[in-house]
C-alpha angles and dihedrals in degrees: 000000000000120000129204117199112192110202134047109221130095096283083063096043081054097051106044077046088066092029095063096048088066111094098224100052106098106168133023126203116197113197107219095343138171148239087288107051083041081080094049111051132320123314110218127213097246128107118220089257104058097091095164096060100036082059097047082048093050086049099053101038093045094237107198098204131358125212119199111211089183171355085353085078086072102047093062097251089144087053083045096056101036098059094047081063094259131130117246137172122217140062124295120246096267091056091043096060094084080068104049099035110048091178093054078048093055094048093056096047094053091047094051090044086246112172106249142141118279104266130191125196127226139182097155109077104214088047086071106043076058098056097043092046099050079055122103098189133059122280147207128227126200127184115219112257135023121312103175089253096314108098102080120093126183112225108203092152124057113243120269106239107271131239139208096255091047099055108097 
């Protein structure tokens, strides 16, 4: 069986790591890959977001099955495969949507009386310096979309006033 991992963080690492314990796994494929999954099987010169050529890829190495460890989730790239006829594993754009868009996930957890944290939505700036600094407690602070786990801040200190030649 050949395998296509789309991705080349940890999560993907992870994944050709178990992939290659399985016995009927042959080949593996790591687009793009690192130094990790190097050792594993081949890393292939395609970013996550480069649908057209990891099908054409899929198409000419006869993957078996592709597995996609990240933000091409979003992006649509399941919906993509599928309807060229190849298997893929991972959820379709609609599903991952819970992922990229953490105000359409609270929504939904709300609606569907989910357990989760307080959250408060913001676009205005200033709106939210308010907000953070009438709180008496931490909080956290999440940019909208994906950031490769980089979008999250912890704010322990309440924010200084702000001033014209600091807005950016």
């Amino acid at each position: 069986m050949k395998v296509l991992v789309i991705g080349g963080g940890g999560r993907e690492h992870a994944l050709c790591w178990r992939l290659k314990q399985h016995p009927r796994v042959r080949q593996i494929y790591c687009a793009p890959g690192n130094a990790g999954t190097a050792m594993l099987g081949q890393n292939v010169p395609f970013t996550d977001d480069d649908v057209k050529g990891l099908l054409s890829l899929a198409r000419a190495e006869k993957i078996d099955l592709t597995v996609v460890g990240r933000s091409a989730l979003c992006d649509g790239i399941v919906d993509q495969f599928e309807a060229a006829g190849l298997r893929i594993f991972g959820p379709n754009a609609a599903a991952a949507r819970i992922e990229s868009d953490k105000a359409y996930a609270k929504a939904l957890m709300r609606q569907q009386a989910v357990p989760t944290a307080d959250a408060r939505i913001f676009e205005d700036y200033e709106a939210a310096r308010t907000y953070v600094a009438t709180r008496d407690y931490a909080l956290v602070v999440k940019a909208s979309g994906l950031a490769k786990g980089k979008g999250v801040i912890v704010c322990d200190a309440r924010p200084r006033p702000s001033s014209p030649s600091r807005r950016s």
